[in-house]
N, C-alpha and C positions, 0 to 999 in steps of 0.2 A: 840294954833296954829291957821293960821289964816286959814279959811274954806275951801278958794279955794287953798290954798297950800297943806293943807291936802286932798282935793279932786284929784289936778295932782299928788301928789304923789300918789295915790291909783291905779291912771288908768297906772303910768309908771311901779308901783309893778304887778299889773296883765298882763301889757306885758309882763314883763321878765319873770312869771310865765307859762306863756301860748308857750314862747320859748323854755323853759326847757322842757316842758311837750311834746312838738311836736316830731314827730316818726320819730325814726333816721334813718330810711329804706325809706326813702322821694327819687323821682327819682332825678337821677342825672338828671345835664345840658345834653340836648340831643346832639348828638354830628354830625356834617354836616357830610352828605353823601358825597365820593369822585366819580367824573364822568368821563367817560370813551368811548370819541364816536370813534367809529371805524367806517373810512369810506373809502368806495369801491372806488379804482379809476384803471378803467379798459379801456384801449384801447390809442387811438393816443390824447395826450394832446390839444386838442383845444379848443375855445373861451368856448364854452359852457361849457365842464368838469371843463374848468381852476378855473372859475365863480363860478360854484358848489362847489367845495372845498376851496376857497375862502371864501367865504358867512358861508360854515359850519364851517370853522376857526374863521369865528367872530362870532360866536354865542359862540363855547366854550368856547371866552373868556369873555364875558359877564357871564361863568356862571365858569369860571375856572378851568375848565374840559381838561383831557388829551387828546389828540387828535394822536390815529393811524392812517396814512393809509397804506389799502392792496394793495401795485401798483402792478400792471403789464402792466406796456405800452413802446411800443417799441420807442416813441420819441415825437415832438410836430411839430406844423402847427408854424414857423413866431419865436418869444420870449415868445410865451405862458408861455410855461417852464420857462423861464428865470422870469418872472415876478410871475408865482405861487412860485417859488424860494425864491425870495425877499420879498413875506407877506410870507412866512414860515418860515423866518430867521429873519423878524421882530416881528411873534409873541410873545405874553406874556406870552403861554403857552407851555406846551412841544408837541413837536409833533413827535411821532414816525414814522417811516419807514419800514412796511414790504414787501419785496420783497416774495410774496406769493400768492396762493397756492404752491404745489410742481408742477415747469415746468413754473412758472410766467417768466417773462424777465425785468428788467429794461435795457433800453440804450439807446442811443442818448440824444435828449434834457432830458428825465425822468432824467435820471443822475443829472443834477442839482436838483431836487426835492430830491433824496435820500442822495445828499450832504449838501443841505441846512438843515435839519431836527437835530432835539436832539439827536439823537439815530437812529441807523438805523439797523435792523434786517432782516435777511429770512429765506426762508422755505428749508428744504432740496431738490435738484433738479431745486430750482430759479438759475437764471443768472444772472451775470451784466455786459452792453457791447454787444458790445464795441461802444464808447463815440463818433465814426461817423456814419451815418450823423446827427449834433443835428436840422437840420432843416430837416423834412423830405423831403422838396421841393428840394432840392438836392441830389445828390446822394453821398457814401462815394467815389468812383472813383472818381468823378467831382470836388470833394471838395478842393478848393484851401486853401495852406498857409497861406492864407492873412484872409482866411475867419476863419480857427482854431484859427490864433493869438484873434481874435476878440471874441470870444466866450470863449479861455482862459482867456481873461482878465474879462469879462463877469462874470466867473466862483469866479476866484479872488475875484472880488467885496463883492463875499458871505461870507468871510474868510479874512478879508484882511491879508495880511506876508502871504499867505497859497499860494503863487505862488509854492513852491517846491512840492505841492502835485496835481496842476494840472494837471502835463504830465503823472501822475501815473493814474489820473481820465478819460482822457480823452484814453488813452490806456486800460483800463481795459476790457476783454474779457471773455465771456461765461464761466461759473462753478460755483462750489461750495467754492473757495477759499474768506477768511475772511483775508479783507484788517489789516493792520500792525494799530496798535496807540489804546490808550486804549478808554474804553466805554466811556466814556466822551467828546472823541472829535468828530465833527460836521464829517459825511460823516462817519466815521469809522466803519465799521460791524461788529456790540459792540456783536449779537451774532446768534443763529441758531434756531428756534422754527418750531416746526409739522406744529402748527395749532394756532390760536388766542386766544383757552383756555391756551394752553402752554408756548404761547406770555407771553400772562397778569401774567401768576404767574412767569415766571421770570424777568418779569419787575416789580415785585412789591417789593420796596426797593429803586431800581435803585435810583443812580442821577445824572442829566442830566442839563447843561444849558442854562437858557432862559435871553434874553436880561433883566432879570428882577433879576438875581442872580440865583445858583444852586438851584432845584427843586428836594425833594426825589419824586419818583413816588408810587401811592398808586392805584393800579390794581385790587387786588382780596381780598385786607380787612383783611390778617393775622395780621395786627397791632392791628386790635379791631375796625376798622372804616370801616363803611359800602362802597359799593363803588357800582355805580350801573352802567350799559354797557351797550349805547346803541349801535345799528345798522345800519347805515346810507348807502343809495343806490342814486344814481341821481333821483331826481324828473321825471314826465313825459312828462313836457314841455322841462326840459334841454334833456329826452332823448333823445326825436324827434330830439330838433338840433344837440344830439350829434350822434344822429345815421348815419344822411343824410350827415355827414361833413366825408366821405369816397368816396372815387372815385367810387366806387364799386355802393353806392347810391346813389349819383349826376347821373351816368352815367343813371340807371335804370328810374329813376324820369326822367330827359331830353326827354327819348325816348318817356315814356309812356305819358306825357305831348304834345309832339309835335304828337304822335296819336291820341291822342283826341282832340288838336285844328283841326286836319285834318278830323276828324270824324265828327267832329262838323260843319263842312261847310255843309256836305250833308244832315243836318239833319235843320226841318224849326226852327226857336227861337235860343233859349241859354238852354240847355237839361242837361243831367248829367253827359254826356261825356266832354261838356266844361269845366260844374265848376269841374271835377275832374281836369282835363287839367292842368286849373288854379291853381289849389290848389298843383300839382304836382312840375308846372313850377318856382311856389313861393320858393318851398321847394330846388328845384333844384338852382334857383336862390341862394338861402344864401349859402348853399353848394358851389357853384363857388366861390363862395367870401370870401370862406376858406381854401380851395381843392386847392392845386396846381394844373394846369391846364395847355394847350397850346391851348390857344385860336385858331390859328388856323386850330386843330384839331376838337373842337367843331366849328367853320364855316363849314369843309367842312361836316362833321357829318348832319346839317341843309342844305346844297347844297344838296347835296345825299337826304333827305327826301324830300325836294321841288322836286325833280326829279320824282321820285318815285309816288308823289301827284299828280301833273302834266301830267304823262303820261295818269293815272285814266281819270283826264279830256277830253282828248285829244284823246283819245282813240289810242295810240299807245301803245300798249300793247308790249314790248318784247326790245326796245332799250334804253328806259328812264329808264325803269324797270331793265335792265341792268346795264345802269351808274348809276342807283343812289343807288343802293345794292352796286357797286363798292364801290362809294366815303364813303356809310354810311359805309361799315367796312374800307375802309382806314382811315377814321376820326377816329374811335373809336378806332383806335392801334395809331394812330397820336397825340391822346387826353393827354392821358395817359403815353407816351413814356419817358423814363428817370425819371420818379417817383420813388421811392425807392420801393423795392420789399414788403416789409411788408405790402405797401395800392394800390398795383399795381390791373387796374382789372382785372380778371381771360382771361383767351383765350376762355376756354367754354363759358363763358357768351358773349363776344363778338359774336359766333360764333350762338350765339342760338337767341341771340338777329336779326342778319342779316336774319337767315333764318325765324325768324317771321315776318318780317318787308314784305319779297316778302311775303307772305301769308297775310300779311294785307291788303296793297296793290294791290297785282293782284289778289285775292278773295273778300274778304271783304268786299274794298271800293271798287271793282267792282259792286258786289252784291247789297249795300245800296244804290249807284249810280243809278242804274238800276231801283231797287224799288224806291226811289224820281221821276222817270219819269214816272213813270206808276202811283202816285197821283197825281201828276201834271196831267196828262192828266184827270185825272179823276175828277181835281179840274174843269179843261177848261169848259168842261162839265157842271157844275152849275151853270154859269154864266146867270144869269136872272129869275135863279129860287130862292124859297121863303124857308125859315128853320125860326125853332124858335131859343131862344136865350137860351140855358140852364147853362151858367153861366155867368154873367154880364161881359159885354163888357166895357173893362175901361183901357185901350179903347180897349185891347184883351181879348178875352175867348172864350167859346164854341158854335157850334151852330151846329145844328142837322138840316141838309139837305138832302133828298133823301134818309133816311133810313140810315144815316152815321153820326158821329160827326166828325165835322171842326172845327179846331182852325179857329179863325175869326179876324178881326181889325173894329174896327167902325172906320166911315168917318164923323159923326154925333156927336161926343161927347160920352157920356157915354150911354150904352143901358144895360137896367133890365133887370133882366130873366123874359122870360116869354114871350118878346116882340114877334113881328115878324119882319125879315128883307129879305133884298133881293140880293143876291149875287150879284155884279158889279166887280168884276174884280181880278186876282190873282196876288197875288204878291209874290213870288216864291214859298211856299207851305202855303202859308196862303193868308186867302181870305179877299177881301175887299166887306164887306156888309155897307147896308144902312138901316135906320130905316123904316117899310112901315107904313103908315096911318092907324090909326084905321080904320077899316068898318064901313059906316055908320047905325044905326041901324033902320031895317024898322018900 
């Protein structure tokens, strides 16, 4: 035989040999983990939440992962809803629906969120309903024909043939009652769960349709497949804007913002009343531009506080002070008026709000008002005399005059600590120095 034939035959006989010999308790193929995010969505559907629940839908489906959420929200700001609606109904994955804990509520726009979904379940003591107003910017009184037709068909769009189940959707009202049609169809309250432990184990089997063909659901792993659950809650950038996108917050942010740009006038520089101001009026700002609103509620809201500011200056103490507490609580029931009750702001707040407002004003910025005149005068006073510089002037900072620190400005360009200067002149609570000459040395 020839060498090297004899030789591959030797090494393919000892392969087989060493296959034979190999332990037949070898692990299996490991077998993928099934995923399971359960995510929080709590309160009035707007831009922000909508985003956040969005966003964590794509992520599940990148990793193919079940997707519950726990609603409880009484409606949405504009088509929020309608559009978180439309990526739930186009997902690739399942995504369930619990109307939960016990006393949750879905209705108004949410409604489409629990109809668009794979499966839709709740907790005992949730609601669903009823399906006006889906915009909360409306109320369900106010709510014209013309504007239901338009949101029915809206609804439709989710379903198409599923017109005959719209008037049932959009009528549905407060309880414990599980709408007609089996677990498998879109919108149907396929069934009743405690809690999200009780959830998952009876949703594990389920099957449900995703644009992608029927999906059996794997929850809690009786199959032999591990399944792992996580927990998802809004981030804490989404929550900020989701927090301040209520009336309740816009209104509170507004106020407190337009007191600290008021505060901030009497005070010398840009301090820490403004940049809160700022940072209030920003936050207040996005919130208008969510928040249904009557603008000119918020005008006269801002008339009444320029009132109010104004009489500080002026020193008429008791008539401006008057009107302008008038118009600020007439604004702030004007602001708000005809908004739907569930994101209405409260009357105590209003009420608590107006009587702080006279105490900020006829105290307060009476009070700070009075103290700026009496360092002013005290500033007058320095004028010609000589302070060192104890934090570099660039072109403001500090300087210690007469046993005092002064905020200062140079007139000179930039001056080092340590320098000497010489007070020339005040400019509203801050002083304008000059750099003096070295001494000559004897």
């Amino acid at each position: 035989m020839n060498p090297t034939r004899a030789l591959a035959a030797g090494v393919l006989l000892s392969a087989g040999l060493l296959s034979l010999a190999a332990p037949t308790g070898a692990e299996p193929p490991a077998v993928p983990v099934a995923r399971v995010d359960v995510v929080k969505v709590q309160g009035v559907i707007d831009p922000a939440l909508a985003a956040y629940v969005r966003g964590t839908i794509q992520e599940a489906q990148r990793f193919g992962a079940t997707v519950i959420l726990q609603l409880d929200s009484r409606g949405s700001y504009g088509g929020e809803a309608q559009a978180l609606a439309l990526a739930i109904r186009s997902a690739t994955v399942p995504v369930v629906t619990w109307a939960g804990p016990g006393g949750a509520r879905v209705s108004g726009g949410a409604l489409f969120v629990e109809y668009a979904s794979s499966l839709a379940a709740m907790a005992p003591g949730a609601g669903l309903g009823p399906g006006r107003p889906f915009d909360l910017a409306t109320t369900a009184a106010g709510e014209k024909p013309a504007d239901v037709a338009v949101n029915s068909a809206a609804l439709a769009t989710l379903a198409p043939g599923s017109e005959s189940t719209v008037g049932g959707v959009l009528s549905l009202v407060h309880g414990d009652a599980l709408a007609a049609g089996p677990a498998q169809q879109r919108g149907a309250v396929a069934l009743v769960a405690a809690d999200v432990p009780d959830l998952l184990r009876k949703l594990d089997g389920m099957r449900v349709q995703t644009p992608g063909g029927p999906v059996t659901l794997a929850t809690e792993g009786r199959s032999g497949r591990p399944v792992a659950v996580r927990f998802h809650e809004i981030g804490p950038w989404w929550r900020i804007l989701h927090a301040v996108s209520t009336p309740t917050a816009v209104y509170v942010l507004l106020v407190l913002s337009l007191w600290g740009v008021a505060f901030e006038f009497t005070q010398p520089g840009f301090g820490v009343a403004g940049i809160g101001g700022a940072v209030a009026l920003g936050l207040a700002g996005y919130g208008l531009s969510v928040v249904p609103v009557r603008w000119l509620g918020v005008a006269v809201i801002l008339a009444g506080v320029l009132a109010q500011g104004l009489d500080v200056v002026v020193r008429r103490l008791r008539w401006l002070t008057i009107g302008g507490t008038l118009l600020f609580a007439a604004g702030s029931i004007l602001a708000w008026r005809g908004v739907d009750a569930a994101i209405d702001v409260p009357a105590w707040l209003i009420v608590m709000a107006t009587l702080a407002g006279v105490l900020f004003f006829g105290f307060g910025m009476t009070v700070a008002l009075r103290a700026r005149e009496r360092i002013r005068t005290a500033q007058i006073g320095l004028v010609g005399l000589v302070g060192e510089v104890r934090s570099e002037l660039n072109p403001e900072g500090g300087v210690f005059v007469k046993g005092s620190l002064w905020r200062a400005r140079s007139q000179d360009g930039a001056i080092p600590r340590g320098a000497r200067v010489r007070v020339r002149s005040v400019d509203g609570l801050i002083l304008r120095v000059d750099q003096e000459p070295d001494e000559p040395s004897s």
